[in-house]
Every structure is written in C-alpha cells, then in structure tokens.
C-alpha positions as CSV (number, residue, x, y, z in Angstrom):
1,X,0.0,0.0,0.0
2,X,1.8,3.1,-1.3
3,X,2.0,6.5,1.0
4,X,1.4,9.2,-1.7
5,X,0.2,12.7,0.4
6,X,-0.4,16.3,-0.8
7,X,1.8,19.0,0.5
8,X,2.6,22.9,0.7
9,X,4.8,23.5,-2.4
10,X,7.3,26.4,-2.7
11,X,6.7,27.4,-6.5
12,X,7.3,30.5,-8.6
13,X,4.7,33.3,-8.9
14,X,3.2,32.3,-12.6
15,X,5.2,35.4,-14.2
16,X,8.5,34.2,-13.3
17,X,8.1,30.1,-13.5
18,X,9.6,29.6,-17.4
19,X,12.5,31.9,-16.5
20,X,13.4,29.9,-13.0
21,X,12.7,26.4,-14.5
22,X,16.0,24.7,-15.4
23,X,17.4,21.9,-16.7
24,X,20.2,19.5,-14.4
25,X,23.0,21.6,-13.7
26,X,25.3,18.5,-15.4
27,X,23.3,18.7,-18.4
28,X,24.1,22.8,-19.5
29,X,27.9,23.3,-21.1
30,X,29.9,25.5,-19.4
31,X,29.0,28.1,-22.0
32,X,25.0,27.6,-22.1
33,X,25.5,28.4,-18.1
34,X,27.0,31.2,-17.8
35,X,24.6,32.4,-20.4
36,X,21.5,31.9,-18.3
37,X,23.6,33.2,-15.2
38,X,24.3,36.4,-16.9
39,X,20.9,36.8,-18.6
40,X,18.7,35.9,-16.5
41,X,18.3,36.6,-13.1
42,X,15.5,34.4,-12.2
43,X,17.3,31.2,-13.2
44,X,16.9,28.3,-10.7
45,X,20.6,27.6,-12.0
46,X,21.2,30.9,-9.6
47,X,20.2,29.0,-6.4
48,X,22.7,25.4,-7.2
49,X,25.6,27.6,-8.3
50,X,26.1,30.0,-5.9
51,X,29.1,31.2,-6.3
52,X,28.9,32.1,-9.7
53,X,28.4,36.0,-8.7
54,X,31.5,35.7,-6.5
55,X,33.2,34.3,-9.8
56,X,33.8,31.6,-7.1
57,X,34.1,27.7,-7.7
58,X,32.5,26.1,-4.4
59,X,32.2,23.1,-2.6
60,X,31.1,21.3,0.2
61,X,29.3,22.8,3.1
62,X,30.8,26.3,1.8
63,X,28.0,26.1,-1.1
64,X,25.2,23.8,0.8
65,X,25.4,26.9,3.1
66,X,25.2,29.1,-0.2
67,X,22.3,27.2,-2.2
68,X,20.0,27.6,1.0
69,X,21.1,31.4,1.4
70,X,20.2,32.2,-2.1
71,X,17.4,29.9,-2.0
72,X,16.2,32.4,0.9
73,X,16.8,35.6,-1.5
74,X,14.3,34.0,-4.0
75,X,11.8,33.4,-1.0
76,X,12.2,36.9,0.3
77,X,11.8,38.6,-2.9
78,X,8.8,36.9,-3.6
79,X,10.3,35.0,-6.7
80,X,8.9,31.9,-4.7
81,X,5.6,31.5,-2.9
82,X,4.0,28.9,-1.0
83,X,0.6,27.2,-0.9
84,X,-1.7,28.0,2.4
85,X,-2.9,24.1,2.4
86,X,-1.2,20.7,1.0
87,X,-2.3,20.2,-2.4
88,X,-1.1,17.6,-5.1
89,X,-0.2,18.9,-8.5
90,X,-1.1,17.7,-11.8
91,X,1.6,18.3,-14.3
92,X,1.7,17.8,-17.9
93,X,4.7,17.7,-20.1
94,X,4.0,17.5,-24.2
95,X,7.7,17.1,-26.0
96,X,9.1,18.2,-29.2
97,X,8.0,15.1,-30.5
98,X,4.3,15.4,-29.2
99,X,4.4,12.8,-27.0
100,X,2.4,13.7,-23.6
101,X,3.5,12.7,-20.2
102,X,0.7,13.3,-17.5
103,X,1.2,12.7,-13.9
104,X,0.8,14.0,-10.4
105,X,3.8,15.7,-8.5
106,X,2.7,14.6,-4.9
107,X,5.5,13.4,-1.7
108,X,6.1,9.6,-1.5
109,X,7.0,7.8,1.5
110,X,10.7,6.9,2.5
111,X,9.1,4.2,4.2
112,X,7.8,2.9,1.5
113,X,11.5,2.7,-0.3
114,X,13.1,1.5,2.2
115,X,10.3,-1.5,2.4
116,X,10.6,-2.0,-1.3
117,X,6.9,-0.7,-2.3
118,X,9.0,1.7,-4.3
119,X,11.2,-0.1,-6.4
120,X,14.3,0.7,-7.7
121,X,16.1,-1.2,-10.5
122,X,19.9,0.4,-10.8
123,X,22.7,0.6,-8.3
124,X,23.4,3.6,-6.3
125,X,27.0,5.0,-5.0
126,X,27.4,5.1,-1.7
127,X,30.1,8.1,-1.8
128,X,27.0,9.8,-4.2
129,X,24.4,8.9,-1.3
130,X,26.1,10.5,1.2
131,X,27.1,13.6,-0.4
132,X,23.8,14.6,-2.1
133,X,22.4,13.3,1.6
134,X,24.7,16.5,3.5
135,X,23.4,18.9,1.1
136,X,19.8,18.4,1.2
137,X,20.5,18.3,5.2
138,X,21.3,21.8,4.7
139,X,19.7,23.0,2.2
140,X,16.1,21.5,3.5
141,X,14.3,21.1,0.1
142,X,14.1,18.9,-3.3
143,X,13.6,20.9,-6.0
144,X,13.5,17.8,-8.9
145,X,10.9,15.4,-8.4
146,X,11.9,11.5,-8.6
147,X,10.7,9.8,-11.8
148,X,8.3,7.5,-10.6
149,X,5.5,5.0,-12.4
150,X,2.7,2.8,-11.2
151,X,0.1,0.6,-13.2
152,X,-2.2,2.4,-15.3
153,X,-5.0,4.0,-13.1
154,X,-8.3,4.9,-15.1
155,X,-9.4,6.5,-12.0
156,X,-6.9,8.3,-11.7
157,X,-6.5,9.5,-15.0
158,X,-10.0,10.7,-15.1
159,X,-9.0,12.7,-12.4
160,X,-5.9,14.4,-14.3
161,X,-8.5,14.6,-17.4
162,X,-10.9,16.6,-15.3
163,X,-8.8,19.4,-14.1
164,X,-6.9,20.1,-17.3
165,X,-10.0,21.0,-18.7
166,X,-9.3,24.0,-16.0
167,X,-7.3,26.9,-17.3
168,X,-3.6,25.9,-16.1
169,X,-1.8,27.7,-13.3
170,X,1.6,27.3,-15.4
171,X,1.5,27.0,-18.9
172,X,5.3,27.4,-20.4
173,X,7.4,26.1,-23.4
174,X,11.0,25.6,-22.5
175,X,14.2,26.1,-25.6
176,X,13.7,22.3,-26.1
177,X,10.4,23.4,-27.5
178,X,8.8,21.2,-24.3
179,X,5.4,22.8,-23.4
180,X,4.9,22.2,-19.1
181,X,1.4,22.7,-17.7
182,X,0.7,22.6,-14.4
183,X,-2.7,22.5,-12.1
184,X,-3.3,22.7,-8.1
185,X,-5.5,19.8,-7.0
186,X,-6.3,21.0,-3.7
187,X,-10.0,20.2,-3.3
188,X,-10.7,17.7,-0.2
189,X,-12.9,15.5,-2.7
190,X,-10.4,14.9,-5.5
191,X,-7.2,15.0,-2.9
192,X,-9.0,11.8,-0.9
193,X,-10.0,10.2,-3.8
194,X,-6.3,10.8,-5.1
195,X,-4.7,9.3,-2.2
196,X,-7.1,6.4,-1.9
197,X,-5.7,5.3,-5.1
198,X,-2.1,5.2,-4.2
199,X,-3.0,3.0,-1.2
200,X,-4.5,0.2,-3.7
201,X,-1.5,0.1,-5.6
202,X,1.1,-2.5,-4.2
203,X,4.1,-1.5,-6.1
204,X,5.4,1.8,-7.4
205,X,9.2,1.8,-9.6
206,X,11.8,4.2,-9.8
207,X,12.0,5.3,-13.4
208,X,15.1,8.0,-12.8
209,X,16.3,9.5,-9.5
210,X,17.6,6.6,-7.6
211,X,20.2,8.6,-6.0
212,X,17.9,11.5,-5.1
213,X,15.7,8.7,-3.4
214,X,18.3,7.1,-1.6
215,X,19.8,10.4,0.3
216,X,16.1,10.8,0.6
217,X,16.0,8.1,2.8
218,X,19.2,8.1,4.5
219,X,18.3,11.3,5.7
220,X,15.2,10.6,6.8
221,X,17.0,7.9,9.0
222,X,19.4,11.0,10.4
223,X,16.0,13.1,11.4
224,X,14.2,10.3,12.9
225,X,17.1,9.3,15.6
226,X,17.2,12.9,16.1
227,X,14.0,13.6,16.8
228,X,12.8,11.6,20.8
229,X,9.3,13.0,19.7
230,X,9.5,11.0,15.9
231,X,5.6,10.1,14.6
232,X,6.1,9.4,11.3
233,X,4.5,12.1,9.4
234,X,7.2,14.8,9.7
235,X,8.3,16.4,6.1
236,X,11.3,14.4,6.3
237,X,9.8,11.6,5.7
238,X,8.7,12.0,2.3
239,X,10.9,13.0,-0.6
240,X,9.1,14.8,-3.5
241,X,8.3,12.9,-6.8
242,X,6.7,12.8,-10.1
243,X,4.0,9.5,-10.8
244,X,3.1,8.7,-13.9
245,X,1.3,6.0,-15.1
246,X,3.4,3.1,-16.7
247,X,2.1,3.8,-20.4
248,X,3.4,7.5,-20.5
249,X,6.9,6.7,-20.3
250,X,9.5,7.2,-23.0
251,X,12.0,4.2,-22.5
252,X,15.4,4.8,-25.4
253,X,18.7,2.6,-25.3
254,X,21.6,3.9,-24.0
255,X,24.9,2.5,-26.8
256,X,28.0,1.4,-26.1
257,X,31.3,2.7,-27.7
258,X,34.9,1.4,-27.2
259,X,38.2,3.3,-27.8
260,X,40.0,-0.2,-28.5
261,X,40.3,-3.5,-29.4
262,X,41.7,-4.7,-26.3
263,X,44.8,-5.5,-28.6
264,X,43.4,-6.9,-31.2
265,X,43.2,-6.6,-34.7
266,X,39.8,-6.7,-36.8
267,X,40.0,-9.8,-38.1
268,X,41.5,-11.0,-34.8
269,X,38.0,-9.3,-32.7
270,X,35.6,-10.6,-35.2
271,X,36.9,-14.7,-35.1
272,X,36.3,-14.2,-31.3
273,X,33.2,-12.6,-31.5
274,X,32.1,-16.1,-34.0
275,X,32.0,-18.1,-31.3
276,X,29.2,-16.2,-29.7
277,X,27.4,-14.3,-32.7
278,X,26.3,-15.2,-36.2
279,X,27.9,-12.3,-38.5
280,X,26.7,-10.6,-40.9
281,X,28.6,-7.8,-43.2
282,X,26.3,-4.6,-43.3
283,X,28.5,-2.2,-45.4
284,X,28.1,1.4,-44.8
285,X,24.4,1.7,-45.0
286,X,23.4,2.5,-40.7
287,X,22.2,-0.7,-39.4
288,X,19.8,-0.5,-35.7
289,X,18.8,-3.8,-34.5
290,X,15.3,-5.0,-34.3
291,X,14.7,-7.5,-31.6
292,X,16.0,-8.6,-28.3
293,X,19.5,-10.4,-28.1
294,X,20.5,-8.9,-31.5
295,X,23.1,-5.7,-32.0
296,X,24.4,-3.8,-34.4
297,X,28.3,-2.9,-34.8
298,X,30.1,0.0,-36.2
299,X,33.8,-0.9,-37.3
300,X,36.4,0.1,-39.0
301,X,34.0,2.0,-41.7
302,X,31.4,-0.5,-41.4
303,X,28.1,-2.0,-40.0
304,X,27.5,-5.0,-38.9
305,X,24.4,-7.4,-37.3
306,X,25.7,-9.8,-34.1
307,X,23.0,-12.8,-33.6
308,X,23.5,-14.1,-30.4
309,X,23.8,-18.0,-30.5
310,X,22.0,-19.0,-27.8
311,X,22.8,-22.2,-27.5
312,X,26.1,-20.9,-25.8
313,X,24.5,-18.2,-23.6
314,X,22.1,-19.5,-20.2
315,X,19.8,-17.3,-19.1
316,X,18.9,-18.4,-15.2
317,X,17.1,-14.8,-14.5
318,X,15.9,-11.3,-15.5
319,X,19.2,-9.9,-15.9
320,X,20.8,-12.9,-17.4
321,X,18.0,-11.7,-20.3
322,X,19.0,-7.9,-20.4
323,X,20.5,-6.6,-23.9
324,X,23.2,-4.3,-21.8
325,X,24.2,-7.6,-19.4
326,X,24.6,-9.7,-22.4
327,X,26.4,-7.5,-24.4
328,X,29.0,-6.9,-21.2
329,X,29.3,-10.7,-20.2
330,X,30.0,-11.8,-24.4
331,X,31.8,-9.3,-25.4
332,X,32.5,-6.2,-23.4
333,X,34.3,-8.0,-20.4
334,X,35.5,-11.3,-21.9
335,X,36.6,-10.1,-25.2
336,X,37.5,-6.5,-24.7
337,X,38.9,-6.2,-21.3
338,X,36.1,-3.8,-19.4
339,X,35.6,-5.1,-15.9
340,X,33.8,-1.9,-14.6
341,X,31.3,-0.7,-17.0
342,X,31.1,2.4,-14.0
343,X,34.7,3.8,-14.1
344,X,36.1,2.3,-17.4
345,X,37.9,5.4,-18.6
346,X,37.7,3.2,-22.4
347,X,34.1,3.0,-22.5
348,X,31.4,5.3,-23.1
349,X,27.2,5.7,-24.0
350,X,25.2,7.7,-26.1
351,X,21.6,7.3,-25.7
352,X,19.3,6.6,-28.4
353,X,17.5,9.9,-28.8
354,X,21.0,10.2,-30.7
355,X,20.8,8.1,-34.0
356,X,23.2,6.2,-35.4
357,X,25.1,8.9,-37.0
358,X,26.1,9.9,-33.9
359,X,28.3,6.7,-33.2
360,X,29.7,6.5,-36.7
361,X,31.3,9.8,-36.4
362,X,32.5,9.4,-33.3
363,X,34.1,6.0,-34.9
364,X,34.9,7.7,-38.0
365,X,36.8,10.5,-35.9
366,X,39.5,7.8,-34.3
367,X,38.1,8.8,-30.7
368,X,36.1,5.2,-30.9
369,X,37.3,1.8,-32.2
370,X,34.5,0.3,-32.1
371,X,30.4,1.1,-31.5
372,X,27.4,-1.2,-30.3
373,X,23.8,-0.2,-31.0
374,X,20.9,-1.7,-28.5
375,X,17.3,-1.7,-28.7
376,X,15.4,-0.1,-25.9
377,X,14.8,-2.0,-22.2
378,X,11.0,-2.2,-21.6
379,X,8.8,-1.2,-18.4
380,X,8.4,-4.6,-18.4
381,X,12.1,-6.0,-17.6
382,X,12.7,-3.1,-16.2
383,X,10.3,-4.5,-13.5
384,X,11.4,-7.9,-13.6
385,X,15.2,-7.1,-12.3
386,X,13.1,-4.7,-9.8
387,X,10.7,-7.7,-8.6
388,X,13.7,-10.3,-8.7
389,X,16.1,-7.9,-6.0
390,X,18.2,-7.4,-8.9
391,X,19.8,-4.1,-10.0
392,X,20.9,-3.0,-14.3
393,X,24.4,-2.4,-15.4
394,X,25.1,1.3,-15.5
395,X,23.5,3.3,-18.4
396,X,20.6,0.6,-19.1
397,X,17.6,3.0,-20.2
398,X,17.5,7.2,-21.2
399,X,13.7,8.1,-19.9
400,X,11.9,10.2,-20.8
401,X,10.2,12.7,-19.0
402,X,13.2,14.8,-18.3
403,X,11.9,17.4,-15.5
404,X,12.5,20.5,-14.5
405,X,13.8,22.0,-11.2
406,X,12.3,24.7,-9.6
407,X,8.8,24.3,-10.7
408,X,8.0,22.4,-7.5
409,X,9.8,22.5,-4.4
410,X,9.1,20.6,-1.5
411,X,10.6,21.6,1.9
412,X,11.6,19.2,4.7
C-alpha cells in the first residue's frame, strides 16, 4: 500500500516560473550556463551555483550553506511563494516530438523505499548517497521530483482529465520546445480520492532519480534518531516525486562505444566474437537492431548485425536476459577487457534519442574503435530485475520525461 500525500509546495509566482525552471546543472555546457547566469536573473541555476556572482568555484558545506542562502533571496523577494494548504499537482509535459506525459507531483514515503513498495532497479554509490544526503541536510528542500511510475490508473487519469480542462496555473514552453502545464489539485474531494488510489496500488518503480531517493531516505534515517518526539509524518519523511502511469513513459537505449580493441586486430576481434554471434557484413548503410538479443556494430568504416547463439549463452534470470548484461558478459568483459562498466575510462554511451550517426562519427573521428547499437529495455524487464532484487548495469535506459527543477519544491 503506497504512501502518496499532498503538500505545501514552494513554487514560482506564474510570471517568473519559465524563467526559474532549469534543466540539471550536469546537463548545460559551461557556456549555455554562464549564459542563463548572466541573462537571467531568475534562473533556478542561480540557487545550485552559488558562487557564480563571486566568480567563485564552491564546494562542500561552503556552497550547501550558499544554495540555501540564495534559496532564501528568491523566497524573500517573492520569486517563490508557498501554498496556504497541502495540495497535489497535476503536471503535464508534451515534447518536441508530441508525445504527452501526464502525472501528479505529490510526496512519496521513505518508508515505502526503504520497504521496497517503491522499487528501484539500478545501483546507487554510496560516496554519491552520502554527499547529495549533506546537502539536502542543509539546504532542507528537493527541487526535482523523482521519476516515478505505477500501473495504469483509469481512475486516476480521469481525475488528471478533469482538471486540465481547468485553465492551467503554469502553462510554459522551455528552448527544447517542451510545453509544461501545471494545475493545483487542492480540493478535499479529488485529494482523498487521489490518495485512496495510491493505497490500492502494491508496487510503485523508480523510473530516474535513484540517488535522489536514496539520500532521501538516509536522511530521513538522520532526522528520525534525532528527533525523541519522531511520529512518522514529519516532512522528512517524504521525498518529492513525479508518478506517472506506466504507459506515458519514454524508454530509449543507452549505446556502447569502445576506444580499443583490447589489442586486437579486426580480423582478430571478429573470429572471437564467431564463437558467440552469427555475423553478418552490413556495409556502410546504418544498421539498428530490431529485436532482443541482436546488436548492431560499427567498425572500422562498417556495419554489422551480431546474432546471439543462444545455444552458448544461459539465461537463469531477469538480468541474465538484459540486452546491456549480455552484451557486457560476451563481449565487453571477456573479449575487450572492461571489468567496470562504472569507471572504465575506455568506454562510453550515447543514448538513443542520438541516432546512429552519432556513433559513426565518433568511430569515424579515431576517438572510438569500435560502437554497439541496442534496442530499448521495456517497463516490463525493467520490473522484472526490480521484482527479482536485482539491479541493471550502468546506463541501461534514457527516460523520458526529463523534469524541470524549480517548478515544485518541496521543503523538509
């Protein structure tokens, strides 16, 4: 039974939201930064880079201490404003491509993680945990909402349905040319009905945002042995995030490129890869695989199509089955030499939004030896190596909705 409550967001006045909502701060170059910092005053980007009008690089508590001051500054000059009464939030997203994400940006239960009703499916860093744990100690707020899908709800999507035809209390289209809408739900009638919902549904997944659920909860931890008068239903026992129903999510491969042969030559590479693949010569027309257990390769000014034979592979469970695990135990590790697909300075991933072009060049250019090309994980496996305990190899899945800080914030 999932924990899904309403609460008091801090959110920008609707004059100001499309110039405070950002993107990631890892996601803008250098340039496209200092840009908006210079530009635009309003900038979310402003709050997590703190330093920028000292011309200062910070780190560590110095700029925790720094985020929450200018965080302050936005609250005090009325940039941000907060609801009177808990309210859940209806948010819509409609992308370049047309496709429309709706969901509900509500607080979801750290119990509920740590008990495994929300379920995660990819490995988190302990050193990441901890770190991104300090700074939302001090800081006190999530401003990007965990990714987060159940079961399709038709209840609950009538409820969505119903209040977008209300005019929209955002309504803005970002550079991407990604329109975000969002409604207040705060009416007792549709908020119970909301969270009576949630508590039907048995098992919720992590889509994207394990880290930012996993400091989540470690904090939570912290505050509760704190706190001799703990209940349960303090703020910091929720972490903020964005449900959306199974169906609305944009699932892409992430691809693999190599900057070697592991000291091979071609011909060399390709007898070993026989043993595992059936071969087949593509020329230089772009070849993208089709169907599970089959890749494409880009070498040496060529495609090719790798079968797996699968008389030589066992699969015992979900992962065994995974494109991105089979590719790593037949070729990347036993052939090519990467151990760590985490740290592997020799291997990179470029996600499928990118086509195939975008391997080829970087082969072509002598940066890569050698390119794989993956079709997309499904909600489906991606549930299985949830519901079996089991966790992805790194870069598994590029999911889409991508959301934007600063639109909601939710305070501990």
């Amino acid at each position: 039974m999932a924990k899904i409550i309403p609460f008091k967001a801090v959110r920008p006045t609707r004059d100001k939201v499309s110039l405070v909502a950002s993107r990631s701060y890892q996601t803008y170059t250098q340039a496209e930064r200092e840009a908006r910092l210079d530009y635009n005053p309003f900038s979310f980007l402003h709050i997590v880079n703190p330093g920028y009008k000292y011309h200062l690089e910070l780190k560590g508590k110095e700029r925790y201490n720094l985020v929450r001051n200018r965080y302050l500054e936005f609250k005090e000059d009325n940039v941000f404003i907060q609801d009177d009464k808990p309210c859940y939030y209806v948010y819509r997203i409609v992308n370049r491509e047309k496709h429309v994400f709706n969901g509900i940006v509500a607080a979801t239960s750290t119990l509920d993680y740590e008990s495994n009703i929300i379920k995660k499916h990819e490995d988190t860093i302990e050193y990441r945990e901890k770190t991104f744990k300090k700074y939302l100690k001090t800081v006190g707020f999530n401003a990007e909402p965990v990714l987060v899908t159940y079961p399709d709800n038709t209840v609950i999507a009538s409820i969505i349905a119903e209040k977008q035809k209300e005019r929209a209390e955002y309504e803005f289209t970002t550079t991407y040319r990604d329109t975000h809408s969002l409604w207040i739900v705060d009416d007792a009638d549709s908020i119970d009905k909301i969270r009576n919902q949630f508590e039907a549904v048995q098992q919720l997944y992590i889509a994207d945002g394990h880290h930012r659920s996993a400091s989540s909860s470690l904090l939570g931890k912290d505050l509760k042995e704190k706190n001799k008068d703990h209940k349960g239903d303090e703020p910091y026992n929720f972490f903020m995030s964005y449900l959306i129903p199974e169906s609305d999510l944009r699932i892409y491969e992430f691809n693999r490129l190599v900057t070697d042969l592991n000291g091979l030559s071609k011909e060399a590479f390709l007898i070993k890869l026989d043993t595992m693949y059936r071969i087949e010569n593509r020329g230089t027309t772009l070849y993208k695989p089709t169907k599970k257990h089959h890749f494409s390769m880009y070498l040496d000014g060529e495609f090719y199509s790798l079968y797996l034979r699968k008389d030589n592979y066992d699969i015992n469970n979900a992962l065994d089955a995974l494109d991105t695990q089979l590719l790593y135990r037949t070729i990347l590790e036993p052939i090519l030499g990467i151990n760590d697909m985490r740290n592997d300075q020799r291997l990179d991933y470029s996600h499928g939004k990118n086509d195939l072009v975008t391997i080829k060049s970087k082969v072509d250019s002598g940066e890569f030896k050698v390119g794989f090309g993956l079709v997309p994980i499904t909600i489906d496996e991606i549930k299985s190596i949830s519901d079996e305990g089991l966790t992805m190899p790194p870069k598994s899945t590029f999911i889409e909705p991508k959301l934007r800080s600063g639109v909601t914030i939710y305070e501990f």
